[in-house]
N, C-alpha and C positions, 0 to 999 in steps of 0.2 A: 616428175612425180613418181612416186615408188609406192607399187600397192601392195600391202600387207597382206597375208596368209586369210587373215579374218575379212579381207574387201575394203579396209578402211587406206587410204589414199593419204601421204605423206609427203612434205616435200623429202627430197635426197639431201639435201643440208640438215635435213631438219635430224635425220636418222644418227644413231650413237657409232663412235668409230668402229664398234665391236659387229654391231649389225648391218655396217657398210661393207665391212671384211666377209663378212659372214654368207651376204648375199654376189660379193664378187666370188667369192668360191663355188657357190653354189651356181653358178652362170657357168662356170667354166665346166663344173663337172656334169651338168646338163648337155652343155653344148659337145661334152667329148662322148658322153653316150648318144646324144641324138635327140632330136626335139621333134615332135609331130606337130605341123602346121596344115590344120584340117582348115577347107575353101568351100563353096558351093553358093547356090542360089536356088530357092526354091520357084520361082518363077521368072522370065515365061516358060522357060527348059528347064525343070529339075534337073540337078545335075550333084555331083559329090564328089570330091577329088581330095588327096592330101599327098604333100610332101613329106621328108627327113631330112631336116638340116643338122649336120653335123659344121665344128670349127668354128673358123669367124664368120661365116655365115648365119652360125645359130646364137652366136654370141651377140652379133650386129643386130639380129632379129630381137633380143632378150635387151636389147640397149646397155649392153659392158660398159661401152664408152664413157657415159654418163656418171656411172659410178665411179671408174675408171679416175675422170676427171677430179671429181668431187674428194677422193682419195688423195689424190695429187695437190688437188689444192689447199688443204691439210697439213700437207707434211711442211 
């Protein structure tokens, strides 16, 4: 599934070739600037922690592959 801007949830077949391009580019140029992956737990230890994933790490994290595929399978 691929969630849209507005929260509405799509499948990734279902999305147009132009907005399947549109969102592998935009994975890439996120994942090359950096992605914040904020964590915590408010109980029983409050706690707040966050990483920066940059590469295929934040790419893997944004699920590239997927799209990746769906692109692939297209052509």
């Amino acid at each position: 599934m691929h969630t849209m801007e507005n929260g509405e949830e799509i499948r990734v077949a279902d999305m147009t070739d132009g907005h399947l391009q549109n969102t592998i580019a935009l994975i890439k140029r996120r994942a090359e600037e950096g992605i914040k992956i904020e964590y915590g737990s408010p109980w029983p230890d409050p706690y707040y922690d966050f990483d920066i994933l940059y590469g295929s790490q934040a790419e893997d994290h944004m699920g590239l592959r997927k799209y990746l595929n769906e692109l692939h399978r297209r052509e």
